[in-house]
C-alpha positions as CSV (number, residue, x, y, z in Angstrom):
1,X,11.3,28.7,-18.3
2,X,11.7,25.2,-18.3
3,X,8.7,23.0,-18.2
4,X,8.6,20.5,-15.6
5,X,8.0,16.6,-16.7
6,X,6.3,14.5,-14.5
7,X,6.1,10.8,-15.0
8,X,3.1,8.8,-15.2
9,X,1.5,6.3,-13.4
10,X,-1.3,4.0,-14.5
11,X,-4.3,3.1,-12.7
12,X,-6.4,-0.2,-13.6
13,X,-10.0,-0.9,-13.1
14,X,-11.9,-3.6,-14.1
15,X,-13.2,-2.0,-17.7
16,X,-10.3,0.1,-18.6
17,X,-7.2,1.6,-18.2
18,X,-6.5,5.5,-17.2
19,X,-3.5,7.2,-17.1
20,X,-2.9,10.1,-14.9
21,X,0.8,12.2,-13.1
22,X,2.0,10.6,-10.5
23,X,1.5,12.3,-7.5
24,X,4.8,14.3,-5.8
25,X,6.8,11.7,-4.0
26,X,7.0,13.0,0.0
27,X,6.5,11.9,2.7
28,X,3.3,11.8,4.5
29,X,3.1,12.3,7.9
30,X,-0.5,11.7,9.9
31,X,-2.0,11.0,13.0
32,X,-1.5,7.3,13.9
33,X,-4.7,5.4,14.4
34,X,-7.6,3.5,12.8
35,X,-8.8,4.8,9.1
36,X,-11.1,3.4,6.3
37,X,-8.9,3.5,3.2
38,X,-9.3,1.7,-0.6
39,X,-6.5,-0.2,-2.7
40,X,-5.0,2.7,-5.4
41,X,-2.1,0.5,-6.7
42,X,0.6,-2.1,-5.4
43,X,4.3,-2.4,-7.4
44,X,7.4,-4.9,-6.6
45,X,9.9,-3.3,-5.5
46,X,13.7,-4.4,-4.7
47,X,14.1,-2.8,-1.0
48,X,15.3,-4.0,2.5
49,X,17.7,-6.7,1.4
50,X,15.0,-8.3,-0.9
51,X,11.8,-8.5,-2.9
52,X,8.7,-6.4,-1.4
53,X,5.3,-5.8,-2.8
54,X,4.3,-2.0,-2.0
55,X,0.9,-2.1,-1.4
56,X,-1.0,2.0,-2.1
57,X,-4.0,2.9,0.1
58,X,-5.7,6.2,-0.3
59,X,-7.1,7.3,3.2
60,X,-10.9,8.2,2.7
61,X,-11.6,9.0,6.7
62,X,-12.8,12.6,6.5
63,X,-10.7,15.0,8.2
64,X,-7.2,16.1,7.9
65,X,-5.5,12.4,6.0
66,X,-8.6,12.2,3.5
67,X,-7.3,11.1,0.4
68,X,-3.3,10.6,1.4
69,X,-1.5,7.9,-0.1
70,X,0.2,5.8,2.4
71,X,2.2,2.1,1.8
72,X,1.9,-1.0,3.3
73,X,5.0,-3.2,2.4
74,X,5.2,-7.3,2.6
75,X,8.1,-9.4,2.2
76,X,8.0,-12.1,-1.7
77,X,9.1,-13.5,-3.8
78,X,9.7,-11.9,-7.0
79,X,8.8,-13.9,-10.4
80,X,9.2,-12.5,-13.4
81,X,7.1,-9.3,-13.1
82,X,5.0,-10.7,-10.4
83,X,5.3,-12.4,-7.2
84,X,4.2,-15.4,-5.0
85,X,3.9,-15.6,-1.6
86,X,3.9,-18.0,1.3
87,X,0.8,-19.4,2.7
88,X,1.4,-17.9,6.0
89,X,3.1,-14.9,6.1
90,X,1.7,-11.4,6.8
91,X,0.1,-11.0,2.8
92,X,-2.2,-14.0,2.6
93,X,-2.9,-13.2,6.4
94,X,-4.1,-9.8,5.4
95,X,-5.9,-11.4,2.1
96,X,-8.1,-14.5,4.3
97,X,-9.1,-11.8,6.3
98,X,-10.5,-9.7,3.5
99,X,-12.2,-12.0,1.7
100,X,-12.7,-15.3,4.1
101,X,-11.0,-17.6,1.6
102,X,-7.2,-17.7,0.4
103,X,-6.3,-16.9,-3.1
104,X,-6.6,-19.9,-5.2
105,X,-2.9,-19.8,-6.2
106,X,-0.9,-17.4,-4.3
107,X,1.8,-17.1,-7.5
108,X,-1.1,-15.5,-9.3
109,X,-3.0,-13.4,-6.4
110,X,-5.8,-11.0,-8.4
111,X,-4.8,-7.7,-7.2
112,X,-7.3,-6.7,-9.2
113,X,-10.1,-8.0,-6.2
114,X,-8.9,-4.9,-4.3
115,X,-10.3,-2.4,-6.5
116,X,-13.2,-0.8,-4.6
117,X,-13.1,-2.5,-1.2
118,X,-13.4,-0.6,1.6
119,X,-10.4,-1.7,3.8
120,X,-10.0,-1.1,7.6
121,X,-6.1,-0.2,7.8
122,X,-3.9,0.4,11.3
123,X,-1.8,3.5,10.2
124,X,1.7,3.7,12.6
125,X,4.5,6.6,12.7
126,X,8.3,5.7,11.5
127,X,9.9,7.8,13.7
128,X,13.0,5.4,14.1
129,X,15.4,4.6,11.4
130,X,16.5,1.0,10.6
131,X,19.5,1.3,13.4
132,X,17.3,2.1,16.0
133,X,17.9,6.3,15.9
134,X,15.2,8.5,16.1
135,X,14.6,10.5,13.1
136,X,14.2,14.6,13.0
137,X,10.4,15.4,12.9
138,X,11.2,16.4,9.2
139,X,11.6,12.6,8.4
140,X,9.4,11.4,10.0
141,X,6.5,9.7,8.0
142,X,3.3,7.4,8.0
143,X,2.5,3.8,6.8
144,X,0.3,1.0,6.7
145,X,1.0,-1.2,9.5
146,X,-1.7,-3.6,9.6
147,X,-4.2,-4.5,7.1
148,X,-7.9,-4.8,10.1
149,X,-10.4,-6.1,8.0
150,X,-13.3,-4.7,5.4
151,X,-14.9,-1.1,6.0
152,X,-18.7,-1.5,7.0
153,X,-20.6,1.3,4.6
């Protein structure tokens, strides 16, 4: 039998670095709503016609979406293997709001603030495709649509 390889994925923290599978890439699919959720990982990604950061939160709402992986996209700018952003658009909206204060250079935003917050996140349905057709409840999946504010304890 042939052994299955899975690719690996690396999580930072702020005192070290741990490796770990990636988890199977599916699509999730949960109830739209409200949900406290915390920062796993973000990436750059070429998609939609240009440069997006994918943003990872892992719901940790008990109940039925505890622990799910869902995305919240934003449009950059890549550089090199970062990005920058603008001072308004929908990122350093979504960062003032967590923290009170923009980043102090939004070519070098410290992702690495995000690890442990509790975040409040908006989590909607993409039931239509880019052209406006519905998709079949098979495709159908979940993301982040808004980025609400911190999670009380």
């Amino acid at each position: 039998m042939a052994q299955r390889t899975v690719p690996l994925m690396v999580a930072v923290s702020n005192s070290n670095v741990i490796t770990f599978p990636a988890p199977e890439q599916d699509l999730v699919r949960i109830e739209p709503g409200v949900y406290a959720a915390v920062y796993v990982r973000h990436q750059v990604r070429q998609a939609f016609g240009g440069a997006r950061l994918a943003v990872q939160f892992s719901i940790t709402t008990p109940g039925g979406a505890f622990e799910k992986v869902l995305t919240a996209w934003y449009r950059v700018r890549a550089i090199g293997k970062g990005f920058t952003v603008g001072r308004h658009s929908k990122f350093a909206r979504d960062w003032r709001l967590l923290f009170g204060r923009p980043a102090e250079r939004w070519d070098r935003v410290p992702m690495s603030s995000l690890i442990g917050v509790g975040i409040r996140v908006r989590v909607r349905l993409v039931a239509f495709d880019h052209d406006g057709e519905q998709l079949a409840e098979v495709n159908q999946y979940s993301v982040v649509e808004r980025v609400l504010g911190r999670q009380e304890p």
